[in-house]
DSSP file (Angstrom, degrees, kcal/mol; ACC not computed):
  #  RESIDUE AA STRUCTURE BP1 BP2  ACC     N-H-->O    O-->H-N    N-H-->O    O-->H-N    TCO  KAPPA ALPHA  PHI   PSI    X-CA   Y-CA   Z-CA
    1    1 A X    >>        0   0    0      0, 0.0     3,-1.5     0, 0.0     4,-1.3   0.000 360.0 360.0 360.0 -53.2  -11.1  203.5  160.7
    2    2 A X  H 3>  +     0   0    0      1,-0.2     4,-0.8     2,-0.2     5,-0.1   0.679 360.0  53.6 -45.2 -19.2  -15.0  202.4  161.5
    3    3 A X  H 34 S+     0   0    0      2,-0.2     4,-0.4     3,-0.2    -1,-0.2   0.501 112.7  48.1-112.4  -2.8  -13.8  199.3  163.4
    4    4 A X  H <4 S+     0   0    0     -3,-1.5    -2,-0.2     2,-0.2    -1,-0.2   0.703 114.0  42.3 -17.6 -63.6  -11.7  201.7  165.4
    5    5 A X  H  X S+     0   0    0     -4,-1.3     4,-1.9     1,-0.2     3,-0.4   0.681 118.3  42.9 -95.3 -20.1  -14.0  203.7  166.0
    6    6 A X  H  X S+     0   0    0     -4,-0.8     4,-3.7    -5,-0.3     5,-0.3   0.969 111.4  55.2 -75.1 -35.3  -16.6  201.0  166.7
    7    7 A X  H  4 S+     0   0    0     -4,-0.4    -1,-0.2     1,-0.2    -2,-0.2   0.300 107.9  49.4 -78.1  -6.8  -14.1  198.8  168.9
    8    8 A X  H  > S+     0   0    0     -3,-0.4     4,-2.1     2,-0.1    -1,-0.2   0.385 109.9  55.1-105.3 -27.5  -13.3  202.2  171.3
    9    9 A X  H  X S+     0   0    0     -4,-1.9     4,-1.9     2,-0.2     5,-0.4   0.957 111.8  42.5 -71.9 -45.5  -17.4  202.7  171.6
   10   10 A X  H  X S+     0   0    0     -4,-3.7     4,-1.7     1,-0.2    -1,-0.2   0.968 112.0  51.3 -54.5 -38.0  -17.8  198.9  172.9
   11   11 A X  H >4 S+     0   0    0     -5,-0.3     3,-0.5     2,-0.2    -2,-0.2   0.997 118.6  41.6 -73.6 -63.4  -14.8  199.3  175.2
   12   12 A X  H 3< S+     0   0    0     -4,-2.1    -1,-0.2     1,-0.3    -2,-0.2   0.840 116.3  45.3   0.8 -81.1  -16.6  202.6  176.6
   13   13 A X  H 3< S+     0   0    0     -4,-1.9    -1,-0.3    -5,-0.1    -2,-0.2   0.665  93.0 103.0 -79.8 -38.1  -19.9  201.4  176.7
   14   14 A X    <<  -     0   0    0     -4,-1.7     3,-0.0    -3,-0.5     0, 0.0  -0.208  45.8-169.3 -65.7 145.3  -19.0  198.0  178.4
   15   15 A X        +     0   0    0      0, 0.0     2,-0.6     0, 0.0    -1,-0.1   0.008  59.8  97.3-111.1  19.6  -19.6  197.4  182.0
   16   16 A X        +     0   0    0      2,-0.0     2,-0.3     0, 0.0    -2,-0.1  -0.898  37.9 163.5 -76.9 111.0  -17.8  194.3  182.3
   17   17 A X    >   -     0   0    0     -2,-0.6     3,-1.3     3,-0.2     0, 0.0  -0.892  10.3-179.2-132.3 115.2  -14.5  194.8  183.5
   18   18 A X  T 3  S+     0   0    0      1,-0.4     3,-0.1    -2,-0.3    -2,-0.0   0.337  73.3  60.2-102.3  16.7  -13.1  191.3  184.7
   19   19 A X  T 3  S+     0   0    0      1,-0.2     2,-0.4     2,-0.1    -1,-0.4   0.221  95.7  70.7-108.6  25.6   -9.4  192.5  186.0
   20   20 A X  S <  S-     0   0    0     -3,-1.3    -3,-0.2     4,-0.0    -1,-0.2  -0.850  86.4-133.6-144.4 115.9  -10.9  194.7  188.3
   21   21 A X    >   -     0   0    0     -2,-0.4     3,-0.6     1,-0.1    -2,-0.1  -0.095  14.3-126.0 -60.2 148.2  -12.7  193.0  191.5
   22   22 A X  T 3  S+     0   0    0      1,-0.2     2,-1.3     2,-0.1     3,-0.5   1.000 109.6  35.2 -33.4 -81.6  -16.3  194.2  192.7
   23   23 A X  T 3>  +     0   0    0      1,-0.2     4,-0.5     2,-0.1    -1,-0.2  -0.327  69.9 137.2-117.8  70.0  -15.2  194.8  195.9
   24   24 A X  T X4 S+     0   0    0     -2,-1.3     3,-1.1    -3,-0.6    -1,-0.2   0.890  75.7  59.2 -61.5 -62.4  -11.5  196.1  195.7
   25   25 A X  T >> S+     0   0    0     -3,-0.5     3,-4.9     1,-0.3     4,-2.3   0.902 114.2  39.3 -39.5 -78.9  -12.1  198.9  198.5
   26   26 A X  H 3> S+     0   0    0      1,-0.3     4,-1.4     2,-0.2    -1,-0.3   0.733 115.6  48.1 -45.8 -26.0  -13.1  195.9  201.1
   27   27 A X  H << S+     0   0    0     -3,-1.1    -1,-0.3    -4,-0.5    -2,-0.2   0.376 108.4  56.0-102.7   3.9  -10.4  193.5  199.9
   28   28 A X  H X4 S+     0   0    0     -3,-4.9     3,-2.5    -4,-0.2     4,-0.3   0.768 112.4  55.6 -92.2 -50.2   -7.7  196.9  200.2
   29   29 A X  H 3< S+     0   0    0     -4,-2.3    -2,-0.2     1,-0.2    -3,-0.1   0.465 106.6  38.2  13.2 -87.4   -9.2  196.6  203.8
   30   30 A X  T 3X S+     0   0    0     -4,-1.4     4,-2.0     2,-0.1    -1,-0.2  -0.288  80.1 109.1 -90.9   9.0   -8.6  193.5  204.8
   31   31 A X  H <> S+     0   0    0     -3,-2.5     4,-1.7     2,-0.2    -2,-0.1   0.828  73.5  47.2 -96.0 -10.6   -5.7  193.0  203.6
   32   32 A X  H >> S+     0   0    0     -4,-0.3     4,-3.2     2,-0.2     3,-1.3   0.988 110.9  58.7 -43.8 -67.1   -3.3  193.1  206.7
   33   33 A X  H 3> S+     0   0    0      1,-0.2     4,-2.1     2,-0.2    -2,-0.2   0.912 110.2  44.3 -45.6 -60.1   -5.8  190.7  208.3
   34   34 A X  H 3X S+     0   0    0     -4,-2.0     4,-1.5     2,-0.2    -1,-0.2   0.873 111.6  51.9 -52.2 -39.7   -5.1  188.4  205.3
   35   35 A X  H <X S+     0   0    0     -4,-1.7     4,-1.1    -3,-1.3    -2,-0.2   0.800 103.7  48.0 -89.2 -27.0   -1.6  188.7  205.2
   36   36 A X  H  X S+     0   0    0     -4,-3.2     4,-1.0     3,-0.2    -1,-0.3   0.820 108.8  63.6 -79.1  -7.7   -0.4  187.9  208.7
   37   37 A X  H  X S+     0   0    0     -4,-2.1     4,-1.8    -5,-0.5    82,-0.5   0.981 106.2  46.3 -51.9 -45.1   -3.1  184.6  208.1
   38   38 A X  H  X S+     0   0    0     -4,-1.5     4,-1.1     2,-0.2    -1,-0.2   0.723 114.9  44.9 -80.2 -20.6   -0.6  183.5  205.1
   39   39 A X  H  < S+     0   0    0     -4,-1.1     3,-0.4     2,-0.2     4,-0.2   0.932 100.8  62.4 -96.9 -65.1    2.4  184.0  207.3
   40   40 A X  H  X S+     0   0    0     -4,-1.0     4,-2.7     2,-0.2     3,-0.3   0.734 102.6  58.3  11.3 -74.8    1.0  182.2  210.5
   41   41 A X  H ><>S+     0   0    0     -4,-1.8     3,-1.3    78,-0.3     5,-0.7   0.709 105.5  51.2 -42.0 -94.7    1.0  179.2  207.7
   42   42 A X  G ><5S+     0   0    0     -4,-1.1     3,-1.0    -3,-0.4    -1,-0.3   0.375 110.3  45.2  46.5 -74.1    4.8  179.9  207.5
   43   43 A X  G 345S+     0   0    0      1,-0.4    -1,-0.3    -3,-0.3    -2,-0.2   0.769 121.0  34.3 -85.1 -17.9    5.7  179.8  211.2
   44   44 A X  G <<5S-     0   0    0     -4,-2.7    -1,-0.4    -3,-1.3    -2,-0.2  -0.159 102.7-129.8-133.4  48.4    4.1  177.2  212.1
   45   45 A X  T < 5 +     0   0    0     -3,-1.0    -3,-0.2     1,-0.2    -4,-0.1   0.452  52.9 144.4  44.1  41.5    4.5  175.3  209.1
   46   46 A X      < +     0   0    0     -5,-0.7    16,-0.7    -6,-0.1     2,-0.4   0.410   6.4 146.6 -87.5 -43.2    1.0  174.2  208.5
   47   47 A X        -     0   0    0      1,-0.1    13,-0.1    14,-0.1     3,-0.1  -0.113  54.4-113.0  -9.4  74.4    0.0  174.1  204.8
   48   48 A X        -     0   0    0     -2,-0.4    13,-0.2     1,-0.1     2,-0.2   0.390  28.4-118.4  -3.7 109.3   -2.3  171.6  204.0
   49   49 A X  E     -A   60   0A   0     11,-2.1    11,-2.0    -3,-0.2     2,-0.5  -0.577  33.8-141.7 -68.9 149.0   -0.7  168.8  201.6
   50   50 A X  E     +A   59   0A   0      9,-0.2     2,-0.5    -2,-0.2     9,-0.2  -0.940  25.7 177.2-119.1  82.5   -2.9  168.9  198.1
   51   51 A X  E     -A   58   0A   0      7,-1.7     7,-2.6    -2,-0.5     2,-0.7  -0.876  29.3-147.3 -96.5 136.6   -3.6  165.7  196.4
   52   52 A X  E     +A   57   0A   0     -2,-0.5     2,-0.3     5,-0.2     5,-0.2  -0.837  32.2 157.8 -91.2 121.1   -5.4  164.4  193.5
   53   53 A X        -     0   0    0      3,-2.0    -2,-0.1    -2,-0.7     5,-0.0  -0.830  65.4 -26.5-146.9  92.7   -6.9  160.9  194.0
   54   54 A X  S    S-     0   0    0     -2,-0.3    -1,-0.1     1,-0.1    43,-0.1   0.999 128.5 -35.9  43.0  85.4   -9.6  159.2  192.2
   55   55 A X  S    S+     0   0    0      1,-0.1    42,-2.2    42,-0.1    43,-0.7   0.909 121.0 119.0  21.3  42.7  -11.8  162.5  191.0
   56   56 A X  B     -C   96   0B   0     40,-0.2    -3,-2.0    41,-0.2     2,-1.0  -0.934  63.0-149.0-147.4 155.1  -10.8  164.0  194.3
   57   57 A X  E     -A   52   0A   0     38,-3.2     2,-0.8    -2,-0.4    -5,-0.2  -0.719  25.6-153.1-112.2  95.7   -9.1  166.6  195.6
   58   58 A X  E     +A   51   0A   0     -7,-2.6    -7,-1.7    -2,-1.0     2,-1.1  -0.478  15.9 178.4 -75.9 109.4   -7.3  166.0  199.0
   59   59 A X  E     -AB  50  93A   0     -2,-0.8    34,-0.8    34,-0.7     2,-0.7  -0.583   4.6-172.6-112.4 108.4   -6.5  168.0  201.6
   60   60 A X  E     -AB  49  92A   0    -11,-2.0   -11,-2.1    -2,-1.1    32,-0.2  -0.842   9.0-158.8-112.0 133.1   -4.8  166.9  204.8
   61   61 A X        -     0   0    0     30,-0.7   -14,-0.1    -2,-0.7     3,-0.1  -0.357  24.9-126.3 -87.1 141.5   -4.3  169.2  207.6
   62   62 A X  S    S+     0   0    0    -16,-0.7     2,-0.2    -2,-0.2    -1,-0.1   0.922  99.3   7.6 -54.0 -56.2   -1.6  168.9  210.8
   63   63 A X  S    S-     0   0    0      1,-0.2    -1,-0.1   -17,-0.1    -2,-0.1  -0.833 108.8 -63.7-137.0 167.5   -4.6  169.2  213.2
   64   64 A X        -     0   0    0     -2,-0.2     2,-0.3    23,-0.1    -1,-0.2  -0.054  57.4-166.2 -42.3 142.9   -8.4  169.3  212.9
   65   65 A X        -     0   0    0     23,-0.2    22,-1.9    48,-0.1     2,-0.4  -0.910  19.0-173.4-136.7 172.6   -9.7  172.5  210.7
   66   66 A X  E     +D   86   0C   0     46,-0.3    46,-1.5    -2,-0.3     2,-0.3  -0.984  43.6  87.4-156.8 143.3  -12.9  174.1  210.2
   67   67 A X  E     -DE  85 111C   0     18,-0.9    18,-5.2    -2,-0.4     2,-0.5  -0.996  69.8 -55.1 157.1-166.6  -13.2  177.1  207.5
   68   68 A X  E     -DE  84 110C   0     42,-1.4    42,-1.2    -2,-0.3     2,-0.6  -0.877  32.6-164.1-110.1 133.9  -13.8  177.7  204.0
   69   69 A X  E     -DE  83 109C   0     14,-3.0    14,-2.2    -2,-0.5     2,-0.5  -0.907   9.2-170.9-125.9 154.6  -12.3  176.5  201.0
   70   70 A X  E     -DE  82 108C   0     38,-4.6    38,-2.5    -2,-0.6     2,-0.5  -0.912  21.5-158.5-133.2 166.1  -12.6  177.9  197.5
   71   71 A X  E     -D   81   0C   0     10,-1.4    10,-3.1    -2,-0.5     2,-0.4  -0.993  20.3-170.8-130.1 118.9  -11.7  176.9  193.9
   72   72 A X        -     0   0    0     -2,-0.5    34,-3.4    34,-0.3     2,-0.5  -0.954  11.5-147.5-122.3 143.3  -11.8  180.1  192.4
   73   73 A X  B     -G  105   0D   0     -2,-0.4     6,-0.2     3,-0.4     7,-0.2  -0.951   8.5-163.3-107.1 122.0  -11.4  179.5  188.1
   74   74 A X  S    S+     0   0    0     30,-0.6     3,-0.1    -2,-0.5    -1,-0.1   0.484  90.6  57.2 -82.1 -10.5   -9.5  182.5  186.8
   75   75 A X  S    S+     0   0    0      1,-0.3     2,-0.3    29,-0.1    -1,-0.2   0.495 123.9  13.0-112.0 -41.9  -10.5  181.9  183.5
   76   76 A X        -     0   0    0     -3,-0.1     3,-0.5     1,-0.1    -3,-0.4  -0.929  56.1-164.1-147.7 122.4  -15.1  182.1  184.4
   77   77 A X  S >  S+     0   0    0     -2,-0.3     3,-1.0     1,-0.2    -3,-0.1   0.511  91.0  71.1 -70.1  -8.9  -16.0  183.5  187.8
   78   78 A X  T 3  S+     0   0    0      1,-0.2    -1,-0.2     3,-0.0     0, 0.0   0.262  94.3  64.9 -87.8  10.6  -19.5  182.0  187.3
   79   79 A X  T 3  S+     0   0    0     -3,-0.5    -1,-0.2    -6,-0.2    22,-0.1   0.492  75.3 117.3 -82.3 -25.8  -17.2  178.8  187.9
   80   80 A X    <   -     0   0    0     -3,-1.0     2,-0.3    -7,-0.2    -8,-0.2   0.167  44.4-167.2 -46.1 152.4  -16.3  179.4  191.3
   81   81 A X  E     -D   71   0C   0    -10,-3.1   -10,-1.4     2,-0.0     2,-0.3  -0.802   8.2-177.2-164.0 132.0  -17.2  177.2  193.8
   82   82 A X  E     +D   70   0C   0     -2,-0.3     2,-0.3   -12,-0.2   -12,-0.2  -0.884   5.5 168.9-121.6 148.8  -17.3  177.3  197.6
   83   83 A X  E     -D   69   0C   0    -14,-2.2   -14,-3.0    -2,-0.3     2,-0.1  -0.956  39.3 -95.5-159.6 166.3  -18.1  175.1  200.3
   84   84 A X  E     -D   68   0C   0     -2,-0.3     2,-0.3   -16,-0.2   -16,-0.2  -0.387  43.3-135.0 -89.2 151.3  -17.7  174.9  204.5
   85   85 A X  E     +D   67   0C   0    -18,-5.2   -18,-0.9    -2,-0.1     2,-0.2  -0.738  35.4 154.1-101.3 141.0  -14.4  172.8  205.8
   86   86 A X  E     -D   66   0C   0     -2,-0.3   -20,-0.2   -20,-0.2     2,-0.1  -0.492  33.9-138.7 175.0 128.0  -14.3  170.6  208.4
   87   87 A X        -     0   0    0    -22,-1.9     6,-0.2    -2,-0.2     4,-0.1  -0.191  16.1-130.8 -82.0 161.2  -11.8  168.0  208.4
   88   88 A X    >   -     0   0    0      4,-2.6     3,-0.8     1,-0.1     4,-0.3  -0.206  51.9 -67.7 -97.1-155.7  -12.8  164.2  209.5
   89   89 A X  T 3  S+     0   0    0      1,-0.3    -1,-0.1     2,-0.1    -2,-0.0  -0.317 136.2  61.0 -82.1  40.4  -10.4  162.0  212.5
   90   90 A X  T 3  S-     0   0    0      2,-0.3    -1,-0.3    -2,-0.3    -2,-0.1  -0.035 117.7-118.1-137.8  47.2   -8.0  162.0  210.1
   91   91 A X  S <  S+     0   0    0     -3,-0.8   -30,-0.7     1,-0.1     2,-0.3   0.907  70.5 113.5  55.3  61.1   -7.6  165.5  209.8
   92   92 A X  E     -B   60   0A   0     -4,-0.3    -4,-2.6   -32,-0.2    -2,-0.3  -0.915  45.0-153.0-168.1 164.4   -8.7  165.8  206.0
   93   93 A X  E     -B   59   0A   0    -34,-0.8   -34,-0.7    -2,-0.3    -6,-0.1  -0.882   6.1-164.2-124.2 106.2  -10.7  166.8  203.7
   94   94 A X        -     0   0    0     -2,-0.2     2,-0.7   -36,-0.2   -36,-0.2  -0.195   2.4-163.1-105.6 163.6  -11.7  165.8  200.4
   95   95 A X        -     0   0    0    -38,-0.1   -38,-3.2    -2,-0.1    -1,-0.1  -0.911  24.3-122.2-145.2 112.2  -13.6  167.5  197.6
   96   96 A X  B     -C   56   0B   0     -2,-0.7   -40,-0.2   -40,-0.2   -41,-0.1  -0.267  21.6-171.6 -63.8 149.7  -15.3  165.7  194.3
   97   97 A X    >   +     0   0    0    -42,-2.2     2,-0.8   -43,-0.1     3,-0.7   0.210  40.2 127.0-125.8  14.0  -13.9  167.0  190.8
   98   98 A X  T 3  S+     0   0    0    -43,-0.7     3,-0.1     1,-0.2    -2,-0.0  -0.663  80.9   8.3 -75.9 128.1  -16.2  165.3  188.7
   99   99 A X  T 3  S+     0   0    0     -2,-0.8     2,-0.4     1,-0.4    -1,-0.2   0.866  98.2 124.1  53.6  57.0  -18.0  167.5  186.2
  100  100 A X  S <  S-     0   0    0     -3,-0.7    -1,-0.4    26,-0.1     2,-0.1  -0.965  70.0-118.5-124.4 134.0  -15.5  170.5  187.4
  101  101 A X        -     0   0    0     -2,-0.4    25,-0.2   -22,-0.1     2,-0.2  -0.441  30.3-114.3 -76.0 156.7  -14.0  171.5  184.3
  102  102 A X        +     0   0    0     -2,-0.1     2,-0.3    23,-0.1    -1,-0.1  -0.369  61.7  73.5-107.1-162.1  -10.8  171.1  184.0
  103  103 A X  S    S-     0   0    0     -2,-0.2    23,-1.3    21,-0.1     2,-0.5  -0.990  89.4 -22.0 135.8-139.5   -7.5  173.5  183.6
  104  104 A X  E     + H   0 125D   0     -2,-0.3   -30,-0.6    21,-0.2     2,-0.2  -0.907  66.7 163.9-143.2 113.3   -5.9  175.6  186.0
  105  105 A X  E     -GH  73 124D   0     19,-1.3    19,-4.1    -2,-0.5     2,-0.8  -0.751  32.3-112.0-119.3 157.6   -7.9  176.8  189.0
  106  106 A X  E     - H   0 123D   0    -34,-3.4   -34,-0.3    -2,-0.2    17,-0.2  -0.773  15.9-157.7-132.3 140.5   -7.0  178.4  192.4
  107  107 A X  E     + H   0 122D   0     15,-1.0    15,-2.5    -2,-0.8     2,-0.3  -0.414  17.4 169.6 -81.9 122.1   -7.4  176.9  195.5
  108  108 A X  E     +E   70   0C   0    -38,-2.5   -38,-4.6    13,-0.2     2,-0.3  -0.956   6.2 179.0-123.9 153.1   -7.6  179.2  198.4
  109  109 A X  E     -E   69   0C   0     -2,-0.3    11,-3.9   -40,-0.3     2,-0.4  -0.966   8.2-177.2-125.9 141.9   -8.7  177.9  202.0
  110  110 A X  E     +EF  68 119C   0    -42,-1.2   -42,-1.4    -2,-0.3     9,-0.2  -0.824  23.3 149.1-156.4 112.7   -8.9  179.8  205.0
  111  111 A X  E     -EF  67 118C   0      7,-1.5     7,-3.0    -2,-0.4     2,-0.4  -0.611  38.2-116.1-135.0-175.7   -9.7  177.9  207.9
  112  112 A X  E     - F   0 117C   0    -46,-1.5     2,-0.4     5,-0.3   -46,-0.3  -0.985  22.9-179.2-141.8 112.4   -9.1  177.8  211.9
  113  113 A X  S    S-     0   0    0      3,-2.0     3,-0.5    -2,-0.4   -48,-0.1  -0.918  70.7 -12.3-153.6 127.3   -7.2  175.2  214.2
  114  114 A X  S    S-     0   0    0     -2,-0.4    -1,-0.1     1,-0.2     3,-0.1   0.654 126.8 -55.1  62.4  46.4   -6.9  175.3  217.7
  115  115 A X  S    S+     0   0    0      1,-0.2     2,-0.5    -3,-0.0    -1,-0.2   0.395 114.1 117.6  92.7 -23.4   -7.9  178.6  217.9
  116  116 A X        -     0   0    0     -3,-0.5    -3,-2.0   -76,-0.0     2,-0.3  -0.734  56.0-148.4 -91.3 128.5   -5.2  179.7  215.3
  117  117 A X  E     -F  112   0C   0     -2,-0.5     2,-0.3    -5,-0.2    -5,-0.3  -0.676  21.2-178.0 -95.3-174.1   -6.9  181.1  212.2
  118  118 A X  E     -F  111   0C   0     -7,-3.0    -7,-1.5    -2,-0.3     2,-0.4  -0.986  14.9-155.2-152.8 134.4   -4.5  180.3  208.8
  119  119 A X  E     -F  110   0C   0    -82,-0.5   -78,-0.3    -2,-0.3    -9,-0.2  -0.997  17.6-179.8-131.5 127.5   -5.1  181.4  204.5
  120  120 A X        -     0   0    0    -11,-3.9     2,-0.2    -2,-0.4   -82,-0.1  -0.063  10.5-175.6 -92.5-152.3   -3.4  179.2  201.9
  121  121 A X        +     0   0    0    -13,-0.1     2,-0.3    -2,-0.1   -13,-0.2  -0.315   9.8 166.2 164.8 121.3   -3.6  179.7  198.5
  122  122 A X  E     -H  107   0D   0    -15,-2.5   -15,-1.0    -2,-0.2     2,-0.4  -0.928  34.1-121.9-146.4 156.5   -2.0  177.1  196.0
  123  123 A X  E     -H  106   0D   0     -2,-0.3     2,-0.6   -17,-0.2   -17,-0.2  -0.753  37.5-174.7 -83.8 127.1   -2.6  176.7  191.6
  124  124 A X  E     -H  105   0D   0    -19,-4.1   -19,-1.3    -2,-0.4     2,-0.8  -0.887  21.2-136.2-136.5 138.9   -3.8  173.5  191.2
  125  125 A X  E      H  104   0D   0     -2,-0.6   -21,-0.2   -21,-0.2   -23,-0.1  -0.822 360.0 360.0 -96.4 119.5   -4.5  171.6  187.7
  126  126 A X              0   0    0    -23,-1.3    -1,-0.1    -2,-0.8   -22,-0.1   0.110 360.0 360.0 -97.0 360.0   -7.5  169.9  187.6
């Protein structure tokens, strides 16, 4: 009964709650804005192909892109890691994964070409 009762005071007391984003309101928001990005990707068939290739992670594009991508670990948010896009002349972009731990992280990108903007979002195993 004490480890009950201790085990409902921690749950209380705790201000960690790691299902429920910071900033849920903004992300309720924005979320039209998000979702015609992911369908865009749809119509005009766009996705970024996703390889792994010598402790890298490869992303090649249909046309030059410029944006963000993140690797978000579902598992530790202090794992995340983001960095600015911009694809080279042959329309990719590549990203080291050495000393990333691995497992199963998720890739979202949301980047801009030719004036069209586009969010993916793919599971990748690292």
């Amino acid at each position: 009964m004490t480890f009950i009762m201790v085990l409902a005071y921690l749950m209380m007391t705790s201000k960690n709650d790691d299902l429920v984003d910071a900033d849920y309101y903004e992300k309720g928001i924005s979320y039209n804005v998000e979702y015609q990005k992911k369908t865009q990707v749809l119509r005009d068939q766009a996705a970024p192909k996703v390889m792994i290739h010598d402790q890298q992670l490869n992303l090649l594009f249909n046309q030059q892109a410029t944006g963000n991508v993140k690797l978000i670990r579902t598992a530790d948010k202090t794992m995340d890691k983001s960095m600015t896009l911009k694809t080279d002349s042959l329309n990719q972009f590549n990203i080291p994964i050495s000393g990333i731990a691995t497992g199963l992280w998720k890739l979202r990108i949301d980047w801009t070409s030719e004036g069209v903007d586009y969010l993916y979002e793919k599971e990748v195993m690292l």
